[in-house]
N, C-alpha and C positions, 0 to 999 in steps of 0.2 A: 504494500500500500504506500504508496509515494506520499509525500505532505507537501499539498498546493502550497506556492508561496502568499496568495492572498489568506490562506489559515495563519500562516503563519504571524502576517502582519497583523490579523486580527489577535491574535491568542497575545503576543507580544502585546496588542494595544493593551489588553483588558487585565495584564499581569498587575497586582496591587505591589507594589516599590515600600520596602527595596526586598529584593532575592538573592539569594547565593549567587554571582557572578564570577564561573569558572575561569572567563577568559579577562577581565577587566583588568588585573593585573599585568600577566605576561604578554597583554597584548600593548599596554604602555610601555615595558620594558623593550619589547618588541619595534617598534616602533621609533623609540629612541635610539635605538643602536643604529638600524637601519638609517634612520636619517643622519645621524653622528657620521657612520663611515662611508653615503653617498659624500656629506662632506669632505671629508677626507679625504677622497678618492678625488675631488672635483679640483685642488689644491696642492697635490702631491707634484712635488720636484721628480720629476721621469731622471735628471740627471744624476740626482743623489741617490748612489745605490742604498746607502741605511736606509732615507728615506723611502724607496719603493720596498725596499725588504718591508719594515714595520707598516706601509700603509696595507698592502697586499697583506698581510699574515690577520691584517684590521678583516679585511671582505672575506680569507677563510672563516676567522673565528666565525664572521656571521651566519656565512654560507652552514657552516655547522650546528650553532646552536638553532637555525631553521631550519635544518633536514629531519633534528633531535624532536621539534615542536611538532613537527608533522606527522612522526611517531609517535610521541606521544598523544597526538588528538585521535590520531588514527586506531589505537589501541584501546584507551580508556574513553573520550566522550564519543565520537563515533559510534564503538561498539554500544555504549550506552542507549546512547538516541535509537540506533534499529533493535535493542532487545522489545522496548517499548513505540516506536513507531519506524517503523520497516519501510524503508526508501527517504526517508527524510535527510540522512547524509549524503544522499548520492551526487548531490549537486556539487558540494563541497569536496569530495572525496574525487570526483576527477578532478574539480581545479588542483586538490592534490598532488596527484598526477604529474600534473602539467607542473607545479611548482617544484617538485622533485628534477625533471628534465630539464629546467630553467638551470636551479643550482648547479647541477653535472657543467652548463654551457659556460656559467659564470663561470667556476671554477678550473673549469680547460682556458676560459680568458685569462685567468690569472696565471697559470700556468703560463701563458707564451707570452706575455709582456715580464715575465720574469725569465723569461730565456732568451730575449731580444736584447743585440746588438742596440745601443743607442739612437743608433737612426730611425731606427723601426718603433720605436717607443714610445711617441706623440699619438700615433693611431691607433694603437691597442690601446693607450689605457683613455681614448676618448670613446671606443668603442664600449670597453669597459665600464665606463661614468655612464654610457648612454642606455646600456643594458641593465645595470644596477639600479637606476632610476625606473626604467622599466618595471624591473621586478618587482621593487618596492611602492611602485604605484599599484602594481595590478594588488601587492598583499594590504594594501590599505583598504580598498572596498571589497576584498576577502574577510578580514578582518570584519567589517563593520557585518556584514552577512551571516558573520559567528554571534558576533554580539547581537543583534535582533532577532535574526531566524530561528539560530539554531538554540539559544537561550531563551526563546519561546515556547519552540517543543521540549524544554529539559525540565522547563519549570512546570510545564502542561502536567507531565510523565511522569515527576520527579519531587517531591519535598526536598526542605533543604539539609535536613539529618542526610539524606540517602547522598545529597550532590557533595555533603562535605566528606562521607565517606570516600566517595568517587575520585576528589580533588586528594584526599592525602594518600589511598592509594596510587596516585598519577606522582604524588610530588616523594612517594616512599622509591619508586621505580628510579630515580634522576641518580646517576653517580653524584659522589660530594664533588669531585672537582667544576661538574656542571654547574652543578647546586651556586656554587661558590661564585663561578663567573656568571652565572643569571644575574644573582643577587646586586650585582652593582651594575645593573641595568634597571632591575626590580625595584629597588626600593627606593634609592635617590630621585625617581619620575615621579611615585606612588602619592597625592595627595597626604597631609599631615596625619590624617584621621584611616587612612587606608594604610602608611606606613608604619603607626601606632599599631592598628591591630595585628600586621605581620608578625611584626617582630615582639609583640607583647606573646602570641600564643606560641616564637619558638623558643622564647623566654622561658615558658612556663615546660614544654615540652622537650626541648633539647638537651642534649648534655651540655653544664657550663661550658666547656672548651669549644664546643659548637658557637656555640649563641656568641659566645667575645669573639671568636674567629667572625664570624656575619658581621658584630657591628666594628668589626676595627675594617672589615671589608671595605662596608659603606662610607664611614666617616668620612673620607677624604674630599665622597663625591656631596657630603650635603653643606649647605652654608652653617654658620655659625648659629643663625636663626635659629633652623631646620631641625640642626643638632640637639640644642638646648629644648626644643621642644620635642623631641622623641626621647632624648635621656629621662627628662621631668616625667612627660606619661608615662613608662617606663619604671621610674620611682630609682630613677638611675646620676639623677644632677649632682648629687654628692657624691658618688662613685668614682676618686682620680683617676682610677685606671682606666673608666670608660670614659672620660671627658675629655678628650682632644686639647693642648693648648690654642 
């Protein structure tokens, strides 16, 4: 049974706010990367080898932790959405697809502007900027299509006890060293009150060595503001060790 997209818009309309939202997070952290390393890439000195080393190893990490996301959506919400409405990923799951086949292409880009002779090295990496932009346009209104559609049938389907069991199953799956480099994409973007609650239940949950490794992760990336109010909710401001000079 497939799920018309006009249900969809409708079920979405009539959701009463606010709900478990699987993807609100790592699609901000998401998001941010992407746009950080088009940057990056739009900027890059071709003649500086450091510099194309480190900007280039910038578009693997991504190309990676988006092949990782596609995985993991494909395993855990995916499967989700057809145990309870059968056909409703299908739209998604070929953009998929296609998103998988994209990374392979960027990633053979990267590949040959890092084996090009100098001369050759203006056209790759503007072919490069131009394709990466591409990608990251088409995963923007992908994205947004997660966030309405597909979070209309999960909530239709789904209470929120069941989606958070869902979610920490998906986030128990992620190696630490993944874990690790999301997180300073995750929680530096994360509004103050979405960043609060991360890091307050992996506070409560983690092992200490865990949870100081996360926030000595983040620190660097949030303002002094930022900090002092995450420590504080936290119940963390008097804490030298966790308070950044």
């Amino acid at each position: 049974m497939n799920i018309h997209p006009q249900e969809m818009t409708q079920l979405a309309a009539a959701q009463p706010a606010p709900r478990l939202d699987l993807y609100a997070g790592i699609h901000k952290a998401l998001r941010a990367l992407m746009t950080d390393t088009l940057l990056a890439v739009g900027r890059m000195d071709i003649g500086d080898d450091l510099e194309l080393a480190a900007t280039t190893q910038r578009v693997h990490e991504l190309l990676d932790l988006c092949a990782s996301h596609l995985a993991h959506e494909n395993q855990f919400i995916h499967a989700a959405m057809e145990a309870r409405a059968p056909g409703a990923s299908d739209l998604i799951a070929h953009e998929h697809e296609e998103h998988g086949q994209h990374i392979a292409s960027l990633g053979g880009l990267v590949g040959a502007l890092l084996n090009s002779p100098l001369a050759g090295r203006a056209g790759l990496a503007l072919e490069l900027y131009r394709q990466l932009a591409l990608f990251i346009a088409d995963n923007f209104q992908h994205m947004h299509v997660e966030e309405t559609a597909h979070n209309a049938v999960l909530w239709s389907r789904y209470t929120d006890a069941e989606l958070a069991d869902l979610h920490g199953a998906l986030v128990a799956s992620i190696p630490p060293e993944e874990m690790m480099y999301t997180l300073r994409w995750l929680v530096p973007f994360m509004n103050p009150a979405e960043r609060q609650t991360m890091m307050g239940e992996m506070q409560v949950h983690a092992p200490a060595p865990a949870f100081a490794a996360a926030m000595d992760r983040v620190r660097p990336h949030l303002s002094d503001a930022e900090w002092a109010k995450l420590t504080r909710g936290l119940g963390l401001a008097a804490a030298p060790g966790l308070v950044a000079a």
